[in-house]
Each structure stands twice: as C-alpha cells, then as structure tokens.
N, C-alpha and C positions, 0 to 999 in steps of 0.2 A: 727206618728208611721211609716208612710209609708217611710221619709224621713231618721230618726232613721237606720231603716231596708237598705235602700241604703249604707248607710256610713255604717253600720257593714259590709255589702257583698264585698265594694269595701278593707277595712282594711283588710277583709281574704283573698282575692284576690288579691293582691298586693305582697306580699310574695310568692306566690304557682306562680305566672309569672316570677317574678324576677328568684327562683329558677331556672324555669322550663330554663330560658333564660343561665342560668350558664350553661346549659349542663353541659357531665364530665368537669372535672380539671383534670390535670395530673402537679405532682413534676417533673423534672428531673435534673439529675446532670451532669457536663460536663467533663471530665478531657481529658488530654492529655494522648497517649497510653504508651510515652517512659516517665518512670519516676511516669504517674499517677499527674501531678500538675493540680489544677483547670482551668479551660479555663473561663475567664470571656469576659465579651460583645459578644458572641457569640451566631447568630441569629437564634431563634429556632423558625419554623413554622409548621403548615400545610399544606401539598400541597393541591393547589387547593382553599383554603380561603383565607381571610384577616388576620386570627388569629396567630398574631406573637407579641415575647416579646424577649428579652435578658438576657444573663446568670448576676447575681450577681459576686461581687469580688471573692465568693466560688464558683464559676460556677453553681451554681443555676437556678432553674426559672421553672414557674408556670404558665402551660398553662390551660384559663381556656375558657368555649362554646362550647366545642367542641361533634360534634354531636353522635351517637351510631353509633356502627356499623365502617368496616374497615377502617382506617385510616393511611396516612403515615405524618411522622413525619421530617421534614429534619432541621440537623442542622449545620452553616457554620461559621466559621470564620479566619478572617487574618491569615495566617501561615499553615493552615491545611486543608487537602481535604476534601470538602464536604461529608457528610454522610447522608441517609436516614435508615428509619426503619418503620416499619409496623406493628402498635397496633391494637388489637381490642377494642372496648370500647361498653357498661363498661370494664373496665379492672379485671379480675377475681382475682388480687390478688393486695392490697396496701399496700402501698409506693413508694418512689423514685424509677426513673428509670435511673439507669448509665450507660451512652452513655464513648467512648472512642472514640477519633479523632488522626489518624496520621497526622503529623505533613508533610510539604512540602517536607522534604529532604526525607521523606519515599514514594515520590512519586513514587521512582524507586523501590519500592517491585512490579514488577511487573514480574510475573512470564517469563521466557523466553522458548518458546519449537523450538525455530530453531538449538539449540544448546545440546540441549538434555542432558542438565545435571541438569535440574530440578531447577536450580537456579534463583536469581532473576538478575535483570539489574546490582544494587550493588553489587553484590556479585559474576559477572561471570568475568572471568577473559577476556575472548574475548568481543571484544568490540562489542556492539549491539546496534541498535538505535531503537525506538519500538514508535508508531505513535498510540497513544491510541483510543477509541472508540470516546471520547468526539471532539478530530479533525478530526476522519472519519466522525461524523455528520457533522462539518463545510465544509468539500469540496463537501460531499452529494451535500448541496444546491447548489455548483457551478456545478457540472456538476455530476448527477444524473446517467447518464449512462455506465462510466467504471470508472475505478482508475487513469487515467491520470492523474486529481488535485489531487488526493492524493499523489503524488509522486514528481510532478514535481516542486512544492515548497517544497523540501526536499534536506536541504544542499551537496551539493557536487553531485546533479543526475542530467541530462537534460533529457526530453523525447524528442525524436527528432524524427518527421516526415521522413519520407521517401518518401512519393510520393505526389505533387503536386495536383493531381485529387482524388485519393481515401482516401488522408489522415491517411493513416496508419503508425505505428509510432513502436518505437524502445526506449529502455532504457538504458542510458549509465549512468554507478557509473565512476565517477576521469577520464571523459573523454574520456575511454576505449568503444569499440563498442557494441552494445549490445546483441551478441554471447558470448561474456563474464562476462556475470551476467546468472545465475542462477532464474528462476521465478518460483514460488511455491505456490501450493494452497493446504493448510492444509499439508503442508509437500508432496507435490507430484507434480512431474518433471514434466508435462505433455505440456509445453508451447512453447516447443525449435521447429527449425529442418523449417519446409515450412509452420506452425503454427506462426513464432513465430511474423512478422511484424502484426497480425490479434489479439495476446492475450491482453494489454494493450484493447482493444478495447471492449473487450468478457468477461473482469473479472468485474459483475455490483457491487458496494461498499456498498450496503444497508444492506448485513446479515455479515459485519465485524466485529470481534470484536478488532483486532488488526493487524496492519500491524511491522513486524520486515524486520530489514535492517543489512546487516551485509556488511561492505566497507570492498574489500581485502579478500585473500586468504581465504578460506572456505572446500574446495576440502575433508576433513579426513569425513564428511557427505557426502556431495552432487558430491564428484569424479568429472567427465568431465565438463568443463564449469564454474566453480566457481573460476575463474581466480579474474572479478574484484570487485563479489561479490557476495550475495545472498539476494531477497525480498523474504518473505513468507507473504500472506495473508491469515489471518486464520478467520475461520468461527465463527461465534455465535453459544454455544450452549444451549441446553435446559434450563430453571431453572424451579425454583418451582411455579411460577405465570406466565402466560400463558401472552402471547405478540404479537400484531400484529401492524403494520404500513404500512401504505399505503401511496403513493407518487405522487402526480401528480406536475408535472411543464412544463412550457413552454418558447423557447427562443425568443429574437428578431430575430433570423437568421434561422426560421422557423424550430426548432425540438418541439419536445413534449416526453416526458415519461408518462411512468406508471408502480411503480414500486409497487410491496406487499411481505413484509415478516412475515411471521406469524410462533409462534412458543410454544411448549406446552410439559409439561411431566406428564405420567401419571404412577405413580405408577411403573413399571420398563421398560416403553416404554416413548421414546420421541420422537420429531417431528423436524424439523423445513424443510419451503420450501419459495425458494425464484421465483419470478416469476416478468420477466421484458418485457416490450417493449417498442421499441423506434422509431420514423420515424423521418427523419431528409431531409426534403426537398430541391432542391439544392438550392444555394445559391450564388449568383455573387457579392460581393459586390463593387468590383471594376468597376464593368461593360466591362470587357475585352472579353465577351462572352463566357469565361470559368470558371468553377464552383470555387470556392474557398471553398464549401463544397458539397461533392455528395451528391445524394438522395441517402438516408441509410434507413432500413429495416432491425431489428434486433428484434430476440425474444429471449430470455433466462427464462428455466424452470429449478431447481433446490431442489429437494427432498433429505432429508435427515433423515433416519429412525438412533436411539438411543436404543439400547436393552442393560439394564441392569440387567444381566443373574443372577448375585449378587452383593454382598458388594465388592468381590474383580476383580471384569470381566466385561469387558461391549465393545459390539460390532457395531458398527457404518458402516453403509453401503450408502452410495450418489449416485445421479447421477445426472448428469449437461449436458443439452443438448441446444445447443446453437446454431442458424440460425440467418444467414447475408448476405444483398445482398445491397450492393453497391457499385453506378454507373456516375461516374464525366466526366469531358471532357464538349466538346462544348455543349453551355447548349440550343437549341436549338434540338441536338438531344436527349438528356435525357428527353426531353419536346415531342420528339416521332413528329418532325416537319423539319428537316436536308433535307439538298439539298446536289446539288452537293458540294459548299464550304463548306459546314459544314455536316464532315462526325465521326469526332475523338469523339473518346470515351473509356474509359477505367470503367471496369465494373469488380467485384469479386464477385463471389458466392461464399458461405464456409457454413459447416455443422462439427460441432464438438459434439462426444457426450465423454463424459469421464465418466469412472463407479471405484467407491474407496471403499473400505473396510480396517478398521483398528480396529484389537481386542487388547486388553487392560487386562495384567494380573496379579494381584498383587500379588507377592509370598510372603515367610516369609522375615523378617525380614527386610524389606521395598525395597524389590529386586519387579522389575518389568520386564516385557517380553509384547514385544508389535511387531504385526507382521502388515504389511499394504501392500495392493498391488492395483494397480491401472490399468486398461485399457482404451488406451485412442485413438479414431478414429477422423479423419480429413479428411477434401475432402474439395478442393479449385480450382474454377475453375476461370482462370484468362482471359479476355477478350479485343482486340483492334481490330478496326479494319485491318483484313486479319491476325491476328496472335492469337496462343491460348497456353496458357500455363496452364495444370492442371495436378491434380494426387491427390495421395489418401496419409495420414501415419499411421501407426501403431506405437502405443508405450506402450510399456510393462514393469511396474514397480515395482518389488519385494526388500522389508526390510522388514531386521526381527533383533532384538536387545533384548539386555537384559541388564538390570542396576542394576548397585548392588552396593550400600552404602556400605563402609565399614571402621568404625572410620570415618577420616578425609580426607577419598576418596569416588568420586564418580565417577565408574566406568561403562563404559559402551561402547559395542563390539557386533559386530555380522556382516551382509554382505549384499549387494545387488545385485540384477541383473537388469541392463537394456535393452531392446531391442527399433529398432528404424528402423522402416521399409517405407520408401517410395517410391510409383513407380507412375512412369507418363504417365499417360494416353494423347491420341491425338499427340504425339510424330511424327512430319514428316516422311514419309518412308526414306530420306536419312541424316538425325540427327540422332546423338546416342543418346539413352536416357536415361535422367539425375538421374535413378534407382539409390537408397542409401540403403548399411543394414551396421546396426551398432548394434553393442552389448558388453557390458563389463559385466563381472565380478566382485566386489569388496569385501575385507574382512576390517574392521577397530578397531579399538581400540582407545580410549580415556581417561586417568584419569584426572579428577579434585581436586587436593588436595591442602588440607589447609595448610601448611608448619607453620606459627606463627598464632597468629590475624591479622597480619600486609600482610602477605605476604601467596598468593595464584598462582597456576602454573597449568596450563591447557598444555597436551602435547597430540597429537592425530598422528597416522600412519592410513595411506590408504595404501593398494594396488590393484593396477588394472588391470585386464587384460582383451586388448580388439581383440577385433575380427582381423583386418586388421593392429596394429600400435603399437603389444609387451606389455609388459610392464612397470606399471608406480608405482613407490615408491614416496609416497606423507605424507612426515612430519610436522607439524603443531607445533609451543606451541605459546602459549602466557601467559603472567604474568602482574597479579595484586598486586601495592602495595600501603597500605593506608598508607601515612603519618600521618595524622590526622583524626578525624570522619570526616571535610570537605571536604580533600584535597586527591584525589587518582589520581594514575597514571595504564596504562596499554603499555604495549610492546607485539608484536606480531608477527610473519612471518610464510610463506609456504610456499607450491609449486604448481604447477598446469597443468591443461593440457586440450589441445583442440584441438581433430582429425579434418582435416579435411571435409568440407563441402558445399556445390555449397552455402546453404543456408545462405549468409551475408548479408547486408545491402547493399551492391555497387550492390549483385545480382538483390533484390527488386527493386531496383532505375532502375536498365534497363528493369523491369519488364521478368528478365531472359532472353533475347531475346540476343539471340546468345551466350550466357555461355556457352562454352562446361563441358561435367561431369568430375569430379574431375577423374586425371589421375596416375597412378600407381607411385608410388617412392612419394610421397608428405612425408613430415612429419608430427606428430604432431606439433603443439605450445607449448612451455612450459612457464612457468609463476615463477617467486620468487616475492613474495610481502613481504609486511610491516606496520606494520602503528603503530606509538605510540602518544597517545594525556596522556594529564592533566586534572580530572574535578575536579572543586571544585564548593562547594554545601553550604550555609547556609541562614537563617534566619536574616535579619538585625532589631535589635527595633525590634523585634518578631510582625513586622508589611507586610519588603518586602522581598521575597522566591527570591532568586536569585540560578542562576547557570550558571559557565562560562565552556566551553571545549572547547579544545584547540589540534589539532590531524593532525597529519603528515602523509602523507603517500607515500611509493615507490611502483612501478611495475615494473619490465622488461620481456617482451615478447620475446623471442629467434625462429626463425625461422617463424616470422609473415606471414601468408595468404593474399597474396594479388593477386585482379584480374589483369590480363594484357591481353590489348591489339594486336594481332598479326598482322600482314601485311593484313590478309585475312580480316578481320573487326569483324572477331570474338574474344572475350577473356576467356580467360584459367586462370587459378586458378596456384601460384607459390608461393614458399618458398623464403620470402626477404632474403639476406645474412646479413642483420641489423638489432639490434633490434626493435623493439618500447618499448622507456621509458615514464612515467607517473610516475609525481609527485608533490608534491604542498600537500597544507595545506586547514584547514576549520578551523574559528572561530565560536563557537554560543556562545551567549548570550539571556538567558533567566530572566526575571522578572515579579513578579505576586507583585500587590499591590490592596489590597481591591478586587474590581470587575474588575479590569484592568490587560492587561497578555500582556508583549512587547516580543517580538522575534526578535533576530536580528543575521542573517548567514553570513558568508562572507568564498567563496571560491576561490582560486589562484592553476590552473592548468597549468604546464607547459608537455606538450601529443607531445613528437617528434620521429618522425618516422628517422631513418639515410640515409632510402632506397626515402626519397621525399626531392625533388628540393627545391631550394630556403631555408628558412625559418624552414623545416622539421616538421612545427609546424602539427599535425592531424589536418585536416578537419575538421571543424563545432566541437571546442574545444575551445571557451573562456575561456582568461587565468583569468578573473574575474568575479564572479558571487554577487551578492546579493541580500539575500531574508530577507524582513521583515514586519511584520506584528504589530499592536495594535489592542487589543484585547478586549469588553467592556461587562462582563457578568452577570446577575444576576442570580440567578438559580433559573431553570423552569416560571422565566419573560419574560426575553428578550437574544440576543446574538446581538452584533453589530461590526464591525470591519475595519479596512482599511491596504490595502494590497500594498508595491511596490516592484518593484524585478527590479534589475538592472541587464542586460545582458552586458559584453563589448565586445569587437572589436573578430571578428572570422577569419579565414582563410578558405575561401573554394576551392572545391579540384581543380579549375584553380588560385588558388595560389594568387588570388583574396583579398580583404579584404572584407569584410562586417560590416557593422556599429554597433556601440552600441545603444542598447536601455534603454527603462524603462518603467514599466508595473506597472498600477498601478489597481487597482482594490476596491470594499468598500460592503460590505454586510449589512445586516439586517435579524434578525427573531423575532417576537413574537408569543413566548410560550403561549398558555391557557389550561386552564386542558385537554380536547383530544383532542387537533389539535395545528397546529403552524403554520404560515403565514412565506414566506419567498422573499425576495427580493436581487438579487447580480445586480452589474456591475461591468462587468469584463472586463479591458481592457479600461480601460474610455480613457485614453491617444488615442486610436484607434492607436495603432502602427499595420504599415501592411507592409510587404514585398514591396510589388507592390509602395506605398510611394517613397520608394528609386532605385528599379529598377525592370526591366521587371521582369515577372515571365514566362509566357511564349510568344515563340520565334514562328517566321513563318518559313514555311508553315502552316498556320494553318488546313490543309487537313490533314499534319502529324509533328504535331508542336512535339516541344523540349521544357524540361521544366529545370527551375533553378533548384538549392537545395534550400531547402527551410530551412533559419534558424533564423525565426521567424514566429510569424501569419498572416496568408493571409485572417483569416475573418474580423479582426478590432474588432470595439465595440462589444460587449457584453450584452444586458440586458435577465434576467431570473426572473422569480417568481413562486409560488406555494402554494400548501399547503401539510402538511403530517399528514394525521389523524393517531391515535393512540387508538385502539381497544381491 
C-alpha cells in the first residue's frame, strides 16, 4: 500500500513541476516596420538568461520559462537594429505580442538638433555626421575621462596637442586650426577664447547621448567661429526607468577614474547628474627626465534639474563645475625633489563653472519657442618657472528662437547675443595686458523645404553685429537630392567669420610669453566654404547593411591671423595678404554582417597657406589620414574590436617633415546582467615621438620643446569595470 501510495504522489507530482518549470510563455510576432513583411530567424531573448529561440518563416516564436515579474525582451536580427521591450509577467492580457524592427538603412532616423530643424540625418539637407550612444560606449572604455577618443577617430578630425608637458590639445575639422570649429555642449558656446586648449580635456563622455559634427560652414546658428565646422555634445536625458552607472578604470601609464551617472524621472521632475574624478600620475616613459604625461588632478560635478511644467513646456536648468590641476616638466621636480639642474616646470590651474537654462514651448499647430541662456566662468592660472601667465573669462550666451512648420516648410528665426570678457591678471608693471571684450549681436532666419519627394533645399541668413569689427552678412543653403531610396547626394556653401584674438594655438604653444595684445586696425577672417558628398545606403541578401560616402570639401580663409615674430623677440598678431586654402576629400565605408561591423575612413587634405615658405603646406596637416576599425558584437554578451589608423607624412612649422605612422589598437568587454568587464590596448605598435626624434632640447634648466604630432606616452593598456544600478 505504502509503495502503491509513493507512485500515485510521484504521478501527481510530475505534471504540477513540469508546469511549475514552464513558467509564463509568451507568443510574439516579428515584422519589419517599412512594409510590415515577416522577419524570420530573428533572435528573440531575455536579457539576463539563457532563454532564447528564433522567429519562424511567419516571424514567429514562442518564448517559454520565463519567470513573473519585470522582464526585458530583446530582439535582433541581420539587416535591422536591435530592439528591446519591457513585459511584465503574468502578462494581464493574451495573445501575440507584435514587435516592429527598422531596418539598417533607417538607421539614420536619427533626430538631429544642431541644426534645428527637427529633422532626421536622412532627411536634412546639411550634412551632419552624428556618433551614436552605442560608440560613445566604445571610446568610454579607451579613455574614460574626456572626449578626445571620441573624436579623434572620426573621419576628416585630428585632435592635436599643443603642449609637450601639459598635454593640452586642440581640434581641427579639414586641417583648419582649432579656433575655427565651434564646441558646444547641449547647444551652448561656452568652450572658445583662453578656455579653449583646456575644453577637449574638461568635457567627461559618460552622460552622452550623442555627439553631432557638422564639417564646413555652419555660421547662420552658431555666427563667429563656425568657419571649419561645428561638434555638439549633447547630454542624456531623463526617461521613464531610472539608470545609473558607475565606472572605475585604471591605466598602465599610471591614471585611474571614477566616473557615476545616475539618472531618474519622477512624475514632472527629472534628474540626472554626472560626477567624475581622475588622477593621472606623471609619467616618463621615454626616460628623458621629462614627463610625457603631467600629474593631473581633475574633478568634474555636473547636476541637471528637468521640470516638466506640462504636456506642452518643460524647463531644464545644469550646472557643471569643473577643477584641474596639472603639472609636467622635469619629473623630478613634480616629484617635489629638483636641484639646481632640474628646476622647469610647467603647471595650470583652471576652475570652470558654467550654469544653462533652456525652456521649451510648444504652441499650436506644432510651432515651438524655445529660449536658452548660458553663463559660463573660467580662471586659468598658467605657471613656469620665473614666468606667469593667468586671468579670469566671462562668457554670456543668449538664444531665443521659434519654429514654425508650415505645409512643406520648416521655418525657423529669431537671434542671439554673445558676450566674451577676459582680463589678465599678474600682468608685468611694464607689459600691456592682454584684456579681451568681445560681443555680437545676431538675428537669423532659416527655411527648410521640401520642393518634390526627391529634392529638399535648406537656405539660412545671419546677421552680425560685433562690437570692434562692423558688420557681418552670412548666407548659407544647402541642397539635398535623392536619386533613389539608396542613393542621395547633398551640396552646400557659406560664409564665415573670425574677429580677431591673442587666443590661438601658436599663442598656447609659447605658452603666451611674450605675445603682445591684439592691436587696433586688425581685421576679421572671413571664410567661404563648401562641401558636396554622395551616400548611398542598402541591404545586400537582406543579410549585409552597407553604406558608402563619398564628400568634398573647399575652404578659403581671406585675411588669416597669423603670429609674427619682431626684432625685439617679441610677436604680435597680423593680417597675412594670402589666403589659406583647405581642401581635399573623405571616403567612409561602412558594413554590418551578423555580429560584425567594418569601418573603413579615408581622408586627403591638401591645407596651404600662400603667406609660408617652401611647400606652403599648414603645419601638422597630413595630407592622408586612415581610420579603421572591426567590430565583433553580441548584444548585452560581449563587444570585441581591433583598431588601426594610419597617419602619413606632416610638415612642421620649421618646414621640417615628419614621419608617417600607424596606430593600432584592440579592445574587449563582457557584458553580464549589472556590470561589464573591460579591457583595451591602445597603441600596441608603441609609436612614440621621442622614436624618431628628440622632443625635448637643452638647456634643460629652460629647455625647448618640439611640436608634438604624435604620442609621446607609447603603449597603452587600461581595464575596469562599469556597474549598472
């Protein structure tokens, strides 16, 4: 009886486990968004389990275990960007659940706001390149504490150092210096002026949600300075599931971070705040007794309050306050240990805080009005020994706009004002000092209209008027035409302009010392640019996502700013009688098959001045650049990659050659449900300066340094982890 009794319990028992082990089931369907056709073999999982199956020929499939309670669903396949979604289970209503996936070529639905016409990539007629969230993650891992790797493999840009000891660095678009690109955060100028060799350095990459680039004339937005182009970095904001990440990594070349962004919306308030530190120990690797990276000490705090007053209004207030102190030179005395031979050192203090507000207001008929003002303070105190160069800037940023759809236009006008105030402090009693105020004016207009399906025409006016240098009428169009769904082309041109300023790249590099201030009669710079490329986009065997472009572009600079030398050993600031032209091309080619993603850039600049000797070629202006990368991902597994970038042959500014490189580099990370593991080496080749020739010169009591137009630390290794809370 007793055994009888066992074998009934275990027969009832066997089914009530089984079930219990089926957890829910869930149907779901897959289709494609354009058209609606079935998606089959496409991988539908869990995040976070093992529990994965694939869609049927009807794009089906039947996920079954899965446990109560929140749940995210991701589903992927060939040809189409991945998707997630977020069930609860039990699920309170059955049947099928129809998912929609866009397809690769709608990868460029990607909203654009540097451009302000609410468009997306496809559809705007100025060309704009936009650097998505999923590769700001990938340079995170290489260097964690500003946006240099985000940019610097990025067709057609160099970031180029500027000073040997402190390592502070500058961005040039098509070769052009980097006084003539525009930097922007969240749409606000706040980067330029005795800020600006310090900003690359100060913006940390972790609460990005996109970076946008725009090569060539820009000026009908962003007026002074937008000669050879414009970057915006724009922020992460709130959503409806609350997010935080925290970052720790460490390098071989002794830095460390620690970075946290955490970020939350409640009901008509949201949040997010970013919050960094980094120490970066100096670093000799050459052994020359001079650093090849200062001891750096940097903190970055960055609060951002979201008030969503209603359905149609929401006002957004930041503030970002940012401390840096570093100090290169003989590494002996940075080590706080110098004698008499070893006395040099070059040291910067800087203190930036910037405070933004931007309200947001939706009228009828999908017209909007949106006003944003910024203030933004800096103090930079620059140190050698027996010399000192510091001062304070003020900069003050007023837009206000209103856009207004109307049919097959979208218009949008309204004006700004800038102000731009620095004064120098510690100034010799018998030096004049190098006190800057600068202010403009601007009003603009812009429509974007659809003319056919085929043919789209963006035309934009600025005017400006500045304080010391008249004014400036600055007209803009560019045109988009599709040949086919795959195949579009764009053409474009402006004009531009850039008052004079002590503050350049030749200034930094003498670390100011002996520049006298900018003197009365200078002119502006004016700029005409250009650029027309080809892209075409499609799906091969609805298996490999390709995309080719293809883009030209011209500049010419009239009445260029250059320093000069005088008898006395001081240099003064003057108006060349000859242009500088820029121009040359970029290829990219991109391709995505299965988990694999190829990139492959190729840029040819030819940057000649008519006012320089010899060759007329600009300075640290390779006429060949190439960036490329493979790319090996699964989603929320793993990411794996290898990186090379070919630098060729430069001219520096004693007319000099300098050699070609190649830079090769290879990453790693594994994903697990809240945290990821990461490993890079960068730089494996160990290409270094100092390899090929001296970097610095004797006396070393008060040495002389090269230009630097490559890396002086060599190897590379970093790892970490990023929890996710």
């Amino acid at each position: 009886m007793l055994r009888l009794f066992c074998v009934i319990s275990i027969l009832l028992i066997l089914p009530l486990a089984a079930f219990a082990q089926d957890g829910n089931a869930l149907r779901i369907t897959v289709k494609a968004h354009e058209g609606g056709a079935a998606v089959p073999d496409a991988t539908v999982s869990i995040k976070g389990t093992t529990i994965s199956t694939t869609t049927s020929a009807g794009g089906s499939a039947v996920l079954s275990g899965i446990a109560d309670g929140p749940q995210t669903i991701v589903i992927s396949s060939v040809g189409f960007q991945v998707k997630e979604i977020r069930l609860i289970f039990p699920l309170s209503e059955k049947g099928d659940v129809e998912i929609e996936l866009d397809s690769l070529e709608e990868l460029a639905q990607v909203t654009i706001e540097s451009t302000r016409s609410g468009r997306t990539i496809e559809a705007e007629p100025t060309r704009v390149e936009a650097i998505d969230e999923e590769e700001i993650e990938e340079k995170i891992n290489m260097r964690p504490a500003n946006v240099s790797m985000v940019l610097n493999e990025s067709t057609g840009i160099k970031v180029q150092q500027t000073s040997a000891t402190s390592a502070t660095q500058s961005i040039r678009i098509q070769g052009l210096d980097g006084r003539y690109t525009q930097m922007l955060k969240d749409g606000f100028p706040s980067y330029g002026g005795f800020a600006g060799s310090q900003s690359l350095l100060e913006i940390p990459p972790l609460d990005l949600r996109q970076v946008e680039i725009i090569k060539g004339p820009a000026a009908t937005f962003y007026g002074e300075g937008a000669i050879a182009g414009v970057v915006n970095f724009i922020s992460k904001s709130p959503g409806e599931e609350a997010e935080s990440t925290l970052l720790l990594n460490q390098t071989s070349a002794l830095g460390s971070d620690a970075s946290l962004f955490t970020t939350r919306k409640l009901g008509r308030f949201g949040y997010t705040l970013l919050g960094q530190f980094n120490y970066q120990n100096e670093y000799d690797v050459d052994e020359d007794g001079f650093s090849d990276l200062p001891r750096t000490y940097s903190f970055v705090i960055s609060p951002r309050a979201f008030f969503y007053i209603d359905e149609k209004t929401q006002l957004t207030i930041g503030n970002t306050t940012t401390f840096q102190n570093r100090k290169g030179g003989d590494m002996r005395v940075i080590r706080g240990n110098g004698g008499p031979q070893n006395i040099y050192f070059e040291k910067n203090v800087s203190v930036r805080n910037v405070t933004t507000a931007n309200f947001t207001r939706e009228l009828a008929k999908g017209r909007r009005f949106v006003a944003k003002q910024s203030l933004a303070f800096f103090d930079r105190d620059l140190t050698t020994p027996g010399y000192n160069f510091g001062g304070t800037q003020l900069n003050s940023y007023t837009d206000i706009a209103f856009f207004a759809p109307v049919r097959n236009h979208a218009l949008v006008f309204g004006f700004t004002a800038a102000f731009d105030r620095f004064d120098e402090a510690n100034a010799l009693p018998d030096a004049a000092e190098r006190d800057e105020l600068r202010a403009s004016f601007g009003g603009f207009v812009q429509d974007t209209v659809d003319i056919t399906d085929r043919l789209s025409i963006e035309a934009g006016l600025r005017v400006d008027g500045t304080r010391d240098h008249g004014t400036f009428v600055l007209p803009r169009v560019s045109v988009l035409y599709r040949f086919t769904e795959n195949l579009t082309s764009r053409i474009g041109f402006g004009l531009g302009y850039k008052t004079p300023t002590v503050f350049t790249e030749d200034s930094e590099t003498l670390l100011f010392r002996g520049v006298l201030p900018i003197e009365d009669g200078l002119k502006a710079e004016r700029s005409l640019g250009g650029t027309f490329d080809l892209n075409y986009r499609a799906t091969i065997a609805d298996k490999i996502g390709l995309s080719l472009n293809q883009m030209f572009f011209y500049t010419q600079i009239t009445d260029p700013l250059v320093l000069v030398e005088r008898k006395s050993g001081e240099f003064a600031y003057a108006n060349a009688n000859s242009s500088v032209i820029s121009r040359g091309f970029e290829t990219n080619l991109r391709a995505d098959y299965n988990i694999a993603k190829l990139f492959i850039g190729y840029t040819y600049t030819d940057a000649k001045a008519g006012y320089l000797p010899g060759n007329r070629i600009l300075p640290l202006t390779p006429k060949s650049k190439i960036n490329s990368s493979l790319i090996f991902e699964e989603h929320d597994s793993f990411k794996a990659g290898i990186e090379a970038h070919f630098t060729g042959r430069q001219t520096i500014s004693d007319r000099t050659s300098a050699r070609s490189y190649t830079v090769v580099g290879i990453f790693g990370e594994k994903i697990f449900k809240n945290f990821s593991l990461f490993l890079n080496a960068e730089n494996i080749t160990d290409v270094r300066q100092s390899r090929y020739s001296r970097v610095v010169f004797p006396p070393f009591t008060a040495p002389t340094f090269a230009e630097v137009y490559t890396h002086l630390e060599g190897r590379v290794f970093n790892g970490g982890i990023k929890i996710r809370f």
